[in-house]
C-alpha positions as CSV (number, residue, x, y, z in Angstrom):
1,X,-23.3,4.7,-0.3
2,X,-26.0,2.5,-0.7
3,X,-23.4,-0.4,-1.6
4,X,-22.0,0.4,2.1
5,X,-25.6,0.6,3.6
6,X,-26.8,-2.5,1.9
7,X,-24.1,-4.5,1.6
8,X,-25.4,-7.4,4.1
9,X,-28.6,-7.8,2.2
10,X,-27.1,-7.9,-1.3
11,X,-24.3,-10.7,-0.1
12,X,-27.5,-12.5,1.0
13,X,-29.0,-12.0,-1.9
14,X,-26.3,-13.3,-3.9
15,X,-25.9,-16.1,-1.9
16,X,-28.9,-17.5,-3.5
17,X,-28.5,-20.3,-6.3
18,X,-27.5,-19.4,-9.8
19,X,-27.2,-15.2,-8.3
20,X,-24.0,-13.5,-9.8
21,X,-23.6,-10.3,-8.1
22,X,-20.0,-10.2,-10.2
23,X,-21.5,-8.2,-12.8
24,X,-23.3,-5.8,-11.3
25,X,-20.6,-4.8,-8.9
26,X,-17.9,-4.7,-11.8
27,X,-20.1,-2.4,-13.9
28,X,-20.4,-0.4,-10.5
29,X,-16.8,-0.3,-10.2
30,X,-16.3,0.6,-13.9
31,X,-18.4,3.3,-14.2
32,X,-16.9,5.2,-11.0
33,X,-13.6,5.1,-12.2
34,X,-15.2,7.1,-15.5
35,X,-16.3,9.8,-13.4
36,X,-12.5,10.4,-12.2
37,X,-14.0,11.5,-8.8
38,X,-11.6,10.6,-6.2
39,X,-14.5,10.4,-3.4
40,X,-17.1,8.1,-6.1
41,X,-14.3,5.6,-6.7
42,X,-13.3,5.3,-3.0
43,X,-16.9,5.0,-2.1
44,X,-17.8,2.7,-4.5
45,X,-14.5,0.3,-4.0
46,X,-15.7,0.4,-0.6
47,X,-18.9,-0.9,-1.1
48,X,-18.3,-3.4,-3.4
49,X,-15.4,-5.2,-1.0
50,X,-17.9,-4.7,1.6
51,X,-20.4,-6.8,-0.4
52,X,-17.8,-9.3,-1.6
53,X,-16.3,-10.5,1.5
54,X,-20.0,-11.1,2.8
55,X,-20.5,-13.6,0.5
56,X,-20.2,-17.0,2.5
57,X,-19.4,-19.1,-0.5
58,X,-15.5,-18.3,-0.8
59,X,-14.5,-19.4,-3.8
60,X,-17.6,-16.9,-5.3
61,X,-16.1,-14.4,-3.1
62,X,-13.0,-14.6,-4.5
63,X,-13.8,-14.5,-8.1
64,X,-16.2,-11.3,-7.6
65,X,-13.2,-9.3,-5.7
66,X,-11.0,-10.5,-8.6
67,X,-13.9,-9.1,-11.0
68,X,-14.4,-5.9,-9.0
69,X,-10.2,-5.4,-8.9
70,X,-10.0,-5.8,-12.8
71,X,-11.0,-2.4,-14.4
72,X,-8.5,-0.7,-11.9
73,X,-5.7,-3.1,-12.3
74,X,-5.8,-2.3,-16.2
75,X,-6.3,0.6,-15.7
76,X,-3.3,1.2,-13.5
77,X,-1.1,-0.6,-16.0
78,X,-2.7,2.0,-19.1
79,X,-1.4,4.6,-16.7
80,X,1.5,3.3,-16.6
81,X,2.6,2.4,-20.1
82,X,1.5,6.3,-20.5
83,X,3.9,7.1,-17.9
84,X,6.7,4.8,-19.4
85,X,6.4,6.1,-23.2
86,X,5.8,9.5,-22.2
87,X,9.1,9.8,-19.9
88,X,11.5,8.6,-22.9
89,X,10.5,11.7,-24.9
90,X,13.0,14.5,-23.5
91,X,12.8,18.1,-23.8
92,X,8.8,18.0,-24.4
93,X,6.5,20.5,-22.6
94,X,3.7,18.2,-24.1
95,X,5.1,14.7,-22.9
96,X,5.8,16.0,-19.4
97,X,2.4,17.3,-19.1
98,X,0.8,14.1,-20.2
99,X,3.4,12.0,-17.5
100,X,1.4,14.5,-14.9
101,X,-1.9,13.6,-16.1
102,X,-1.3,10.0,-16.2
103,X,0.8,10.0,-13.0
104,X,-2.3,11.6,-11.5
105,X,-4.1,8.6,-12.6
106,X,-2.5,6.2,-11.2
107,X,-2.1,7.8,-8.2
108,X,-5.9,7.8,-8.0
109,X,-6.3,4.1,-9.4
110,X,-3.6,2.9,-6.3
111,X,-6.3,4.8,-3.9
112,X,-9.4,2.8,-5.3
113,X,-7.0,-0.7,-4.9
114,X,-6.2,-0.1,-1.8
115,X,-10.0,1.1,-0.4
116,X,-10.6,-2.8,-1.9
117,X,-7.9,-4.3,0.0
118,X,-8.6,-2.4,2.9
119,X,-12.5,-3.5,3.0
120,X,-11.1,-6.9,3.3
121,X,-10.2,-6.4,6.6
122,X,-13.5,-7.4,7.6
123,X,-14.0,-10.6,6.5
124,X,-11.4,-11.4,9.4
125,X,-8.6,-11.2,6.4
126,X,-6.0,-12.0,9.4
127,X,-6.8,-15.7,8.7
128,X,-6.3,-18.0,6.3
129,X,-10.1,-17.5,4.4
130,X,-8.8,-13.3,4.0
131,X,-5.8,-14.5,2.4
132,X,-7.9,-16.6,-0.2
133,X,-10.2,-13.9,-0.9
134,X,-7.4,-11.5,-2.0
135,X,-5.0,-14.1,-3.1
136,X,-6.2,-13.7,-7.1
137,X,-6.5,-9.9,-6.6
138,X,-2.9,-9.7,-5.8
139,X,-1.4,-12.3,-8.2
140,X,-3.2,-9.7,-10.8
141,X,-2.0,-6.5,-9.2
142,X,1.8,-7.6,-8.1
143,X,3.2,-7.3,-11.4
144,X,2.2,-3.7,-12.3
145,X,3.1,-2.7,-8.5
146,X,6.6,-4.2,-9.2
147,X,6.5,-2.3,-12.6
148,X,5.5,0.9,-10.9
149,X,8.1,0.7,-8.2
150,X,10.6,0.0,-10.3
151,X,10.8,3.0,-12.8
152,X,12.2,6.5,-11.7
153,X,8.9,8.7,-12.6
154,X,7.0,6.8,-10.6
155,X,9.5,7.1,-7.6
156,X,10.0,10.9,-8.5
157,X,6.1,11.5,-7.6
158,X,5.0,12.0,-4.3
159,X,1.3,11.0,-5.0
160,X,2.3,7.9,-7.0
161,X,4.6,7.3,-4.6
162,X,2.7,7.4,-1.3
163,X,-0.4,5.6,-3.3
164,X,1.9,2.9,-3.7
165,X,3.3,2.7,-0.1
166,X,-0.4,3.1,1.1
167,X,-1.5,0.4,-1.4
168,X,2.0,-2.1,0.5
169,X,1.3,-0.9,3.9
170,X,-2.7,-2.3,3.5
171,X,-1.5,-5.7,2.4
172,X,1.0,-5.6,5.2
173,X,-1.9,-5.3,7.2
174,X,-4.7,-7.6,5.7
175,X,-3.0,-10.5,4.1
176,X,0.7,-11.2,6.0
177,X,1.3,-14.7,5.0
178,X,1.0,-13.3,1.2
179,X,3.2,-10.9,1.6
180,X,5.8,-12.2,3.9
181,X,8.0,-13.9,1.3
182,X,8.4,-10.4,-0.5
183,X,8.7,-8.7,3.0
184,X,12.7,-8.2,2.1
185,X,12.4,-7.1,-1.7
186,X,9.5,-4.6,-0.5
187,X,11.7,-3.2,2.6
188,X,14.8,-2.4,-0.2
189,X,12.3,-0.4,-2.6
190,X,11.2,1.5,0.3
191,X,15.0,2.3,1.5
192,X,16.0,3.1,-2.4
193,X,12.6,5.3,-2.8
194,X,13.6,6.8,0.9
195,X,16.6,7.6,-0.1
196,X,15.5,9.4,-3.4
197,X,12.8,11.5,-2.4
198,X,12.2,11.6,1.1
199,X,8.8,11.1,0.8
200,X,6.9,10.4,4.5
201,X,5.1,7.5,3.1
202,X,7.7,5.6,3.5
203,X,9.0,6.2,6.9
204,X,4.7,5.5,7.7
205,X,4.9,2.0,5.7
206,X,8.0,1.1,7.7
207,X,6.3,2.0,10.9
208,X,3.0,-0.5,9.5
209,X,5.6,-2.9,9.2
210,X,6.7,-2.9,12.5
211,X,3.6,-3.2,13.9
212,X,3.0,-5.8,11.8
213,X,5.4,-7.9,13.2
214,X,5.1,-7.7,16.7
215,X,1.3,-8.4,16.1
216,X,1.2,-11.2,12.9
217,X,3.3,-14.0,13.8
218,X,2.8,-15.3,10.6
219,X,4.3,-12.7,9.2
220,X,7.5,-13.1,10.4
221,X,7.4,-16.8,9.9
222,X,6.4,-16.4,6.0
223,X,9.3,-13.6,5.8
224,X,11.9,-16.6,7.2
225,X,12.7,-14.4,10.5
226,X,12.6,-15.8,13.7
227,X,12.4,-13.1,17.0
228,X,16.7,-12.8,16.6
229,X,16.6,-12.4,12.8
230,X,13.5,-9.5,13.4
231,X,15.1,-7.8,15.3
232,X,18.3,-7.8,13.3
233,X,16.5,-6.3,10.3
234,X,14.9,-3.6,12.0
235,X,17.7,-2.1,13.8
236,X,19.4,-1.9,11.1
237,X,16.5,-0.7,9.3
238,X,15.9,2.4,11.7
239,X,20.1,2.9,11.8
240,X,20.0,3.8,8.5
241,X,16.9,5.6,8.1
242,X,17.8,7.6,11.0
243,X,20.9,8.5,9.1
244,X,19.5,9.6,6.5
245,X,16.9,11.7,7.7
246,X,19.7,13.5,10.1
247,X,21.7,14.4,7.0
248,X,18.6,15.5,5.2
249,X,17.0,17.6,7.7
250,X,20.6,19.3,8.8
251,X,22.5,19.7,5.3
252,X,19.8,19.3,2.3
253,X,16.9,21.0,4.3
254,X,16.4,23.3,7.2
255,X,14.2,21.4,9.8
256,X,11.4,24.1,9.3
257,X,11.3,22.8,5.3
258,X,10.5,19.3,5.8
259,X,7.8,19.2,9.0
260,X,6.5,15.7,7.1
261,X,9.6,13.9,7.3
262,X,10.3,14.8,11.0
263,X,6.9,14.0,12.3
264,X,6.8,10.3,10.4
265,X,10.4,9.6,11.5
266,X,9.3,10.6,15.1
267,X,5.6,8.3,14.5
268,X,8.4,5.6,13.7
269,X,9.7,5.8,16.8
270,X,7.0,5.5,18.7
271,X,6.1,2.4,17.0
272,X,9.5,1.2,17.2
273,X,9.0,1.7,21.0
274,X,5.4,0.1,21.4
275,X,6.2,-3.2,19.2
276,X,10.5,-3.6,19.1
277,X,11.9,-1.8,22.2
278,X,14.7,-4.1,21.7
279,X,15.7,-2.8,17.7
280,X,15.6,0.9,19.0
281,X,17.3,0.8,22.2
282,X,20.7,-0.9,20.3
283,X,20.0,1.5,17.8
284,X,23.4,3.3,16.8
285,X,21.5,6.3,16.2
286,X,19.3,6.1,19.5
287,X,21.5,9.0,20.8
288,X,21.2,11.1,18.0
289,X,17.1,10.6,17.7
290,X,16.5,12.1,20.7
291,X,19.0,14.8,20.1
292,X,17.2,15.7,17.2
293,X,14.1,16.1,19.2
294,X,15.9,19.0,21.5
């Protein structure tokens, strides 16, 4: 809290010549993550992004988010490996439990990296000096993101699951033009992850993404879609969710068993509506949205 409070002062402080507040913020960030409290970390991450993008020096910046993004990066990846060697033992009480306990972790290190990314958002990240700032962060994290999104367990739990959405849908959000050229890869894992569990997370980082687009031109222009092309992709994209979720909610699941799932597809809509009327009106499904609503 005091990071949050203070952190004006302490940028100016380490403005000076010769300062390196790089240290001190990572041994911050290190020593909340050994306390395994959900609220110190978030706290904590907060402050210390809130300190970093202050600085006015933005290659110092840079380096200190990098520092501050380091412990929970490894981190991430040691709960991972845990995750990946434990799975390939079958038939083991003890191996599943340890998957849970790491899975647990890693949902909690995904909340801490996205409070850092999320802080960024002040130092008007919608720009091109945001994008620099997070632009070693992310060439750190991107690989054990991929890595997480790409094996089963990972996809099988909600919390690691929705960590990772959350952690997608704040880039989305703070640094387009970075993530624009993986806009297409990212909307397939969220279709294949949709498709497996059902988890609400996704149908929220779709509607992020729409949003996105209607109000980052860049984004669209890094993700090599013009207004046609957008569109295109998005209609699509809510035809088959839409699809999906009907079959779900009327043969898997009664509508009463999944409220999650019909409020975020519902929340999609809406956003669909606000930021590309022109994807959900020639919408296949459009019929059958609303007739799931009555």
């Amino acid at each position: 809290l005091v990071l949050i409070a203070s952190a004006g002062k302490l940028a100016k402080a380490a403005a000076s010549p010769g300062a390196d507040i790089s240290v001190a913020l990572t041994q911050s960030m290190e020593a909340a993550l050994s306390t395994n409290n959900a609220k110190v970390m978030a706290n904590v991450a907060e402050g210390c992004a809130r300190v970093s993008v202050q600085l006015r020096d933005t290659p110092k910046a840079r380096a200190t988010l990098s520092a501050v993004a380091a412990p929970t990066i490894l981190r991430a990846r040691s709960a991972l490996d845990a995750i990946i060697s434990s799975s390939s033992v079958e038939g083991s009480g003890q191996a599943a439990g340890q998957v849970d306990a790491a899975s647990q972790a890693l949902a909690s290190y995904l909340g801490v990296l996205r409070q850092l990314i999320r802080f960024c958002d002040s130092a008007s990240s919608r720009g091109r000096a945001g994008e620099s700032l997070l632009s070693d962060v992310l060439t750190a994290a991107w690989p054990v993101l991929n890595d997480i999104s790409s094996h089963p367990s990972c996809r099988a739990n909600e919390a690691v699951l929705s960590g990772l959405l959350d952690v997608h849908s704040q880039l989305l959000s703070v640094v387009p033009v970075l993530i624009g050229p993986y806009f297409k890869d990212l909307i397939t894992f969220v279709v294949k992850a949709y498709e497996e569990s059902f988890c609400p997370s996704a149908l929220e980082y779709v509607s992020a993404a729409v949003e996105s687009f209607d109000t980052e031109e860049s984004i669209g222009v890094a993700a090599g879609l013009d207004e046609n092309g957008k569109e295109l992709i998005f209609n699509q994209l809510l035809a088959h969710l839409c699809q999906c979720t009907f079959t779900h909610v009327t043969q898997t699941k009664r509508p009463n068993e999944c409220p999650q799932v019909i409020k975020a597809l519902f929340e999609m809509a809406q956003r669909y509506l606000i930021f590309c009327p022109g994807a959900l009106c020639q919408c296949p499904e459009f019929a059958s949205l609303f007739g799931l609503a009555v």
